[in-house]
PAPA-528470 format. One line per field, with one value per atom (N, C-alpha, C): residue number from 1; residue in one letter; atom name; x, y, z. Coordinates in nm, 3 decimals, always signed. Layout:
N
i <- (NUM|...)
aa <- (A|...)
at <- (CA|...)
x <- (X|...)
y <- (Y|...)
z <- (Z|...)
This chain:
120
i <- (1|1|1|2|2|2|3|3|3|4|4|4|5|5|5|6|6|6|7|7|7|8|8|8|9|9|9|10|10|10|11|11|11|12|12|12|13|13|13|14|14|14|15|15|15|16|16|16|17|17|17|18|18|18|19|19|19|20|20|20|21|21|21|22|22|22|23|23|23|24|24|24|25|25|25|26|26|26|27|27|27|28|28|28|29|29|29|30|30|30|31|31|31|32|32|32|33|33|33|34|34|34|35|35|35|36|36|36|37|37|37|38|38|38|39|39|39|40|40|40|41|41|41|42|42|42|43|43|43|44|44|44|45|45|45|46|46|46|47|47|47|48|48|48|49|49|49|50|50|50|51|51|51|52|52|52|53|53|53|54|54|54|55|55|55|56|56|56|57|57|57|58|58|58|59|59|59|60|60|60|61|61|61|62|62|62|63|63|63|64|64|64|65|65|65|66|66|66|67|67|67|68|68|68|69|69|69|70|70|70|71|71|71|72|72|72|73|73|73|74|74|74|75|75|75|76|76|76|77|77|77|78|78|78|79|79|79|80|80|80|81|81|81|82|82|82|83|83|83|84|84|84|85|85|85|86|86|86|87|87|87|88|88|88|89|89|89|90|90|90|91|91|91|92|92|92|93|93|93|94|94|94|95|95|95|96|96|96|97|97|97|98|98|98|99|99|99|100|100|100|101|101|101|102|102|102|103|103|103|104|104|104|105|105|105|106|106|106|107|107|107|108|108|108|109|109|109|110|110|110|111|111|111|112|112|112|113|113|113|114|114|114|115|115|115|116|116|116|117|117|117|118|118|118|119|119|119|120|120|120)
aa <- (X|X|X|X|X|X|X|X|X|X|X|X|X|X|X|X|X|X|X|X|X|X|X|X|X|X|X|X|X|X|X|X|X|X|X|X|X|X|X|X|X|X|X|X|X|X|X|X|X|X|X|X|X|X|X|X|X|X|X|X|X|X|X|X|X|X|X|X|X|X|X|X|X|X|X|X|X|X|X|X|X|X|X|X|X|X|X|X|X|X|X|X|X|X|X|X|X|X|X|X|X|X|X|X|X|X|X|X|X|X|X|X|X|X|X|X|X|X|X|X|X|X|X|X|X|X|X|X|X|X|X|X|X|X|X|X|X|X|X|X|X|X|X|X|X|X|X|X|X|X|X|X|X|X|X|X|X|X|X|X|X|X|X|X|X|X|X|X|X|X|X|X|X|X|X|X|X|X|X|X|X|X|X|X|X|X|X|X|X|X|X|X|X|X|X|X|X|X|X|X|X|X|X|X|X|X|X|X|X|X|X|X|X|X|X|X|X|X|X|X|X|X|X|X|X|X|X|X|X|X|X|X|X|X|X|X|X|X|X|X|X|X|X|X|X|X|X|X|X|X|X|X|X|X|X|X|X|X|X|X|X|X|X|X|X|X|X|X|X|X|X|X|X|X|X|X|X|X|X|X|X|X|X|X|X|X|X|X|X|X|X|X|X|X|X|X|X|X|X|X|X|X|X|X|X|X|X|X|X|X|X|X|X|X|X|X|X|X|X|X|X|X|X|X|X|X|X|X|X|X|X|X|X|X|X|X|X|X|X|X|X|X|X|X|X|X|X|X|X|X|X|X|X|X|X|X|X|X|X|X)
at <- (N|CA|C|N|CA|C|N|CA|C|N|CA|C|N|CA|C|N|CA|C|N|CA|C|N|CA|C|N|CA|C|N|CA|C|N|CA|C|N|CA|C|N|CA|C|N|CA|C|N|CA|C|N|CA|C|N|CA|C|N|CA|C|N|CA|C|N|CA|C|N|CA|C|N|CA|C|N|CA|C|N|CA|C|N|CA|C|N|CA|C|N|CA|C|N|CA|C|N|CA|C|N|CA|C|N|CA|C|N|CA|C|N|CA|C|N|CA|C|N|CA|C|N|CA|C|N|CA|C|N|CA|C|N|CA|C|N|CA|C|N|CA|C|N|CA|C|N|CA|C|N|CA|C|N|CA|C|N|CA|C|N|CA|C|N|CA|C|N|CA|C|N|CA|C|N|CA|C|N|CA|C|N|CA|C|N|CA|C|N|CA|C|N|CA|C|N|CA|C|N|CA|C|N|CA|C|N|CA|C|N|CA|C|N|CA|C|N|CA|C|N|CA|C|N|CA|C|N|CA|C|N|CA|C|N|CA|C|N|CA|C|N|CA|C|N|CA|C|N|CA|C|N|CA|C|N|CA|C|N|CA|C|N|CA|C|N|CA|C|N|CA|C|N|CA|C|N|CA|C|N|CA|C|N|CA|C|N|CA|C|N|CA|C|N|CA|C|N|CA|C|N|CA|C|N|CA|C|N|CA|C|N|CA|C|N|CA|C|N|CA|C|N|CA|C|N|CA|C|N|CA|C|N|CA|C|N|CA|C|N|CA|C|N|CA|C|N|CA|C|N|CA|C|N|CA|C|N|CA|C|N|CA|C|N|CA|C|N|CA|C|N|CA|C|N|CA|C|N|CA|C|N|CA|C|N|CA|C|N|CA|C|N|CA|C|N|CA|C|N|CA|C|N|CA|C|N|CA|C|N|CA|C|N|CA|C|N|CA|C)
x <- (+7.438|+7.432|+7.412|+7.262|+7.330|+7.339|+7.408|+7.471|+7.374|+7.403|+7.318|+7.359|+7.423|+7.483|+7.393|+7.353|+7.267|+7.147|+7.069|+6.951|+6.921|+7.038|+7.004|+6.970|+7.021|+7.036|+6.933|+6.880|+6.705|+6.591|+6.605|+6.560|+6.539|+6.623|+6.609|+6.520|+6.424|+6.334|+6.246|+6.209|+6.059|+6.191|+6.281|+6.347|+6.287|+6.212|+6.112|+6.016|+5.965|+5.789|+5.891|+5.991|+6.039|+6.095|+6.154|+6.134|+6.025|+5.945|+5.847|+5.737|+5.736|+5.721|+5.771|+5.895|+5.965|+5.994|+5.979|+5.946|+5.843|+5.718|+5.597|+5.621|+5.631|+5.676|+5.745|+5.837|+5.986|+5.884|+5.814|+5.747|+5.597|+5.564|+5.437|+5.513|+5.626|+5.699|+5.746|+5.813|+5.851|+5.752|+5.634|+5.515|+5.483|+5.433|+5.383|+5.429|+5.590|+5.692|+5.686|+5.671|+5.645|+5.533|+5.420|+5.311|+5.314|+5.385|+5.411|+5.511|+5.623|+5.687|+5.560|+5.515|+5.409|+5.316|+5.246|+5.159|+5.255|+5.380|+5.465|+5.513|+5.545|+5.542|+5.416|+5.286|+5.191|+5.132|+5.192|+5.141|+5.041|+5.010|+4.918|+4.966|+5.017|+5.098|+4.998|+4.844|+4.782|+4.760|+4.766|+4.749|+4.925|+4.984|+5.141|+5.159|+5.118|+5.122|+5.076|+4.956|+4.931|+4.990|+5.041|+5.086|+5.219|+5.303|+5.399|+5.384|+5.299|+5.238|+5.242|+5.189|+5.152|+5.274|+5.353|+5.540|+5.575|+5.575|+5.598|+5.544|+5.400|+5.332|+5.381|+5.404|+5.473|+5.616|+5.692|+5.821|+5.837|+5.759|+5.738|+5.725|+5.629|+5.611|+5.728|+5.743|+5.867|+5.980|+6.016|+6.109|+6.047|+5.951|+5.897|+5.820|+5.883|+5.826|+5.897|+6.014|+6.088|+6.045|+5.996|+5.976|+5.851|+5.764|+5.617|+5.619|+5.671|+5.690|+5.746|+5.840|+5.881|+5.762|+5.731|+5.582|+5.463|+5.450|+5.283|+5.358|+5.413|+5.514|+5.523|+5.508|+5.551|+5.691|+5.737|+5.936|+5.982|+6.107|+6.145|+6.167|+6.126|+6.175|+6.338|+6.427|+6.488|+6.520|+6.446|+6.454|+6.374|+6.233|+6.161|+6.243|+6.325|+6.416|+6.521|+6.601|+6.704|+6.645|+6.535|+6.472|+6.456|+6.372|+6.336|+6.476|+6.591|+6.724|+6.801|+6.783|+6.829|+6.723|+6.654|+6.544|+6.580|+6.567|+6.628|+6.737|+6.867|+7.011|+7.018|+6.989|+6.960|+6.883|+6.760|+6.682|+6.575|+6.688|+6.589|+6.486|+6.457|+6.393|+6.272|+6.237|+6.102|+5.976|+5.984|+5.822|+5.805|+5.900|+5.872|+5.848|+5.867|+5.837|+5.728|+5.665|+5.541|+5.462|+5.487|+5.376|+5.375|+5.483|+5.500|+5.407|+5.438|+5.337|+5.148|+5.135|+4.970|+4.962|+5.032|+5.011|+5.032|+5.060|+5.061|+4.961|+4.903|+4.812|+4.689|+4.678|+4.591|+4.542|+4.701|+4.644|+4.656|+4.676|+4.616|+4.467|+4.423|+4.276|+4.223|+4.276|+4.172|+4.212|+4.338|+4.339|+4.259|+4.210|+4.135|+3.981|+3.964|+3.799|+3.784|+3.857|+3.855|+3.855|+3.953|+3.925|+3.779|+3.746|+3.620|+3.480|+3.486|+3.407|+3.419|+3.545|+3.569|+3.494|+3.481|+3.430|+3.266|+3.213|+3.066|+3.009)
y <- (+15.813|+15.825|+15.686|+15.692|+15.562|+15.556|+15.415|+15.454|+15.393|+15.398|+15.287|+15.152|+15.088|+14.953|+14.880|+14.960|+14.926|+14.903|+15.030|+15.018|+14.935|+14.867|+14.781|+14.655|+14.621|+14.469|+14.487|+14.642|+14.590|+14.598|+14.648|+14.652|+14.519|+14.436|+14.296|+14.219|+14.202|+14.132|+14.188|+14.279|+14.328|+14.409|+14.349|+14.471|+14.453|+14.347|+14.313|+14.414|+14.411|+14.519|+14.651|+14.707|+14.801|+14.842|+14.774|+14.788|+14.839|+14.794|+14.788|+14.905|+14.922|+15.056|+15.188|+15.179|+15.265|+15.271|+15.165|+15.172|+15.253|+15.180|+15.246|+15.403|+15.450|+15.616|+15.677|+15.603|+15.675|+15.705|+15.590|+15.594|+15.688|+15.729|+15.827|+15.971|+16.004|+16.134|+16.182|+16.067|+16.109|+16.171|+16.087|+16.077|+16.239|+16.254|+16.397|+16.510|+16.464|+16.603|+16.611|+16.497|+16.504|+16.594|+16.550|+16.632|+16.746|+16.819|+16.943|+17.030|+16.923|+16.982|+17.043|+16.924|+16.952|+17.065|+17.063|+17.185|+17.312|+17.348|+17.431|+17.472|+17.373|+17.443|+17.431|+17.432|+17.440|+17.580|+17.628|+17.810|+17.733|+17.632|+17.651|+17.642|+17.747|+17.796|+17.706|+17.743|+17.698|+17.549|+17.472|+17.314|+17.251|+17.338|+17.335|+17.327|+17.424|+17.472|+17.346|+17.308|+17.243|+17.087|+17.084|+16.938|+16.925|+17.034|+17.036|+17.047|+17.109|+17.060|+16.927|+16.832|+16.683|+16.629|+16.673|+16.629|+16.630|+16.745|+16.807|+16.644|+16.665|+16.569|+16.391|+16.421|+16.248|+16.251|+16.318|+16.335|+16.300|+16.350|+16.363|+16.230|+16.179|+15.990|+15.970|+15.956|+15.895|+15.871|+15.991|+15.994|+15.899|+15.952|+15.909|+15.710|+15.667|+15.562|+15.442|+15.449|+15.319|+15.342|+15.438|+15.492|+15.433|+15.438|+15.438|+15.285|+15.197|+15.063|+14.986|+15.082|+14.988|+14.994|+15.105|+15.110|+15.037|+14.991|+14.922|+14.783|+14.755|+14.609|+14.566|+14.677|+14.604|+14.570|+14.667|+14.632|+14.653|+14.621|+14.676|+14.833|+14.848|+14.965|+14.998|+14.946|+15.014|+15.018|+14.977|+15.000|+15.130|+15.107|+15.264|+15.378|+15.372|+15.491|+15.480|+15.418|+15.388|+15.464|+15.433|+15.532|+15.653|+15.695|+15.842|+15.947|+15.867|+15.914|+15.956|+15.800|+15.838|+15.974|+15.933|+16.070|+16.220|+16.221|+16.355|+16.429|+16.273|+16.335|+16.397|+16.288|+16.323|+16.427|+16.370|+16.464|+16.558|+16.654|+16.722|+16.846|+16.853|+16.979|+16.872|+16.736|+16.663|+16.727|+16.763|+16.779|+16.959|+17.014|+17.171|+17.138|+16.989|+17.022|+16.905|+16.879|+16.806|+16.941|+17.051|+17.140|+17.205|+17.246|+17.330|+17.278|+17.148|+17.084|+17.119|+17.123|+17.146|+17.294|+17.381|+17.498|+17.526|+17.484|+17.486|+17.458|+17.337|+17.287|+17.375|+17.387|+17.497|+17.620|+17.655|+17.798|+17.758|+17.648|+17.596|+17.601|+17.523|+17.459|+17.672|+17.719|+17.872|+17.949|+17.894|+18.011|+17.924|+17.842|+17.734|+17.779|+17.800|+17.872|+18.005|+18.064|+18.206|+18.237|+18.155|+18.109|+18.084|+17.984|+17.921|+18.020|+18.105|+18.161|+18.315|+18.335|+18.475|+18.448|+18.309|+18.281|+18.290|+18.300|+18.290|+18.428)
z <- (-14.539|-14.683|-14.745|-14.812|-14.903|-15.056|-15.089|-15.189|-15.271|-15.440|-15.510|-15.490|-15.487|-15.437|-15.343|-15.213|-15.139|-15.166|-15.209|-15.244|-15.359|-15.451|-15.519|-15.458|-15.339|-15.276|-15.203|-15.170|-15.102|-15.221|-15.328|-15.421|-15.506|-15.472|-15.525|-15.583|-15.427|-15.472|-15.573|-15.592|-15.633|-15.788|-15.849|-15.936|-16.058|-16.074|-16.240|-16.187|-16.101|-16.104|-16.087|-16.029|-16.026|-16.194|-16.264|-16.401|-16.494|-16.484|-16.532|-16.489|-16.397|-16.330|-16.335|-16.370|-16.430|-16.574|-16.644|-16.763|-16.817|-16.799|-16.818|-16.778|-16.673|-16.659|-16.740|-16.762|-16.879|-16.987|-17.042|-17.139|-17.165|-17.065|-17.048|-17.035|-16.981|-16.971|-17.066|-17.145|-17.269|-17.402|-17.365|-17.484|-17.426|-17.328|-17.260|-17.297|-17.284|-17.329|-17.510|-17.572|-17.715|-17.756|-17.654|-17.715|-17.644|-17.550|-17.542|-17.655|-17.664|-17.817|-17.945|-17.929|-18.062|-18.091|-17.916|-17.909|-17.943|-17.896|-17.938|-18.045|-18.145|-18.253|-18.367|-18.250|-18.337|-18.286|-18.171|-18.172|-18.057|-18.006|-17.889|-17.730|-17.701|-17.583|-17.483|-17.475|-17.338|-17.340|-17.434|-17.449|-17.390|-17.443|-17.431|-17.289|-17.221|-17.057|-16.980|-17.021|-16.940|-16.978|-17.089|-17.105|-17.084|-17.006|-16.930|-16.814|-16.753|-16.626|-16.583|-16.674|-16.663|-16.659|-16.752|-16.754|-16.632|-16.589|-16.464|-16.352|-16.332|-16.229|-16.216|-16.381|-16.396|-16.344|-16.359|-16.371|-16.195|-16.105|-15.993|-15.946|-15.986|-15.964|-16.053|-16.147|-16.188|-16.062|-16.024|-15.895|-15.759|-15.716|-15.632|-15.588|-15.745|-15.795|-15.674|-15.673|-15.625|-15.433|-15.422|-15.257|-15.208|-15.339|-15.378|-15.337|-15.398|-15.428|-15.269|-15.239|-15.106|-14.993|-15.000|-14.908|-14.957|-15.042|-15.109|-15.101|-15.120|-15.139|-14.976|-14.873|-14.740|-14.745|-14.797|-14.766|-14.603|-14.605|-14.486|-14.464|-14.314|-14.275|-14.338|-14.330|-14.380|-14.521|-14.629|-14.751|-14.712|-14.681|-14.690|-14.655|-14.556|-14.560|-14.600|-14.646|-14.784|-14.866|-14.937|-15.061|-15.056|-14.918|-14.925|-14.913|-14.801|-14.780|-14.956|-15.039|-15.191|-15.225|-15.231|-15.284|-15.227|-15.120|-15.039|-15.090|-15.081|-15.108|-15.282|-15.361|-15.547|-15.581|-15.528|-15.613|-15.478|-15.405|-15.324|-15.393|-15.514|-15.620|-15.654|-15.614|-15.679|-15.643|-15.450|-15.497|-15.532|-15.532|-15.608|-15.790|-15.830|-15.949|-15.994|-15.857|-15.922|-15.892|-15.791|-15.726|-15.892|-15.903|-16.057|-16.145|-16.163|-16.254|-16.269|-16.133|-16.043|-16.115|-16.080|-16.080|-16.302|-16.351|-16.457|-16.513|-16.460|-16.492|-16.499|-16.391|-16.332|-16.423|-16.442|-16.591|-16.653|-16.746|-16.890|-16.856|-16.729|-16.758|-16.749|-16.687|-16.657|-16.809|-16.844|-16.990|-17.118|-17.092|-17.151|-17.176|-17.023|-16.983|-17.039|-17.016|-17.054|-17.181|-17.259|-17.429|-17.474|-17.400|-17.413|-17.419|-17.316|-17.256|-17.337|-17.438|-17.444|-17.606|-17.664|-17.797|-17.871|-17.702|-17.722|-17.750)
């Protein structure tokens, strides 16, 4: 098991680009889920769908971000599995809700077409 304590002290070096990295995400998830609010109470369910989808897909890297980083960074082996171990133990529901995301996506873009296609 590890704890956060640890993965902070392999996290060290690289914790400004890990900031910032996670910043920027916080900040695109949040904007995403805003404009899914919006489409919602503007009555457009399929713009809505799929821009929770995208919530969904970010939300996914969001998680997946600090795992992402020890592998492109060339960390050590055991940070890389320090991370995925944190990832596993916290948040074992991530990649069922980036797939969610895909699949959302998916019927926005087809209830989109079918809109499209039902207007002509």
């Amino acid at each position: 098991m590890v704890t956060l304590e640890q993965l902070e002290k392999l996290r060290a070096p690289f914790a400004k680009e890990l900031r910032i990295v996670l910043g920027t995400l916080f900040v695109a998830t949040a904007a995403c889920m805003a404009v899914t609010l919006s489409d919602m109470v503007d009555h457009n369910l399929t713009s809505a769908t799929g821009n929770f989808g995208l919530f969904c897909v970010l939300e996914r890297v969001y998680l997946i971000a600090p795992r992402t980083l020890a592998i492109t960074r060339g960390g050590s082996p055991r940070w890389i599995q320090a991370e995925t171990e944190y990832l596993m133990e916290h948040f074992p529901w991530y990649d069922i809700v980036g797939k969610f995301g895909w699949v959302c996506l998916m019927i926005s873009v087809t209830l989109q077409l079918i809109a499209v296609s039902g207007a002509d």
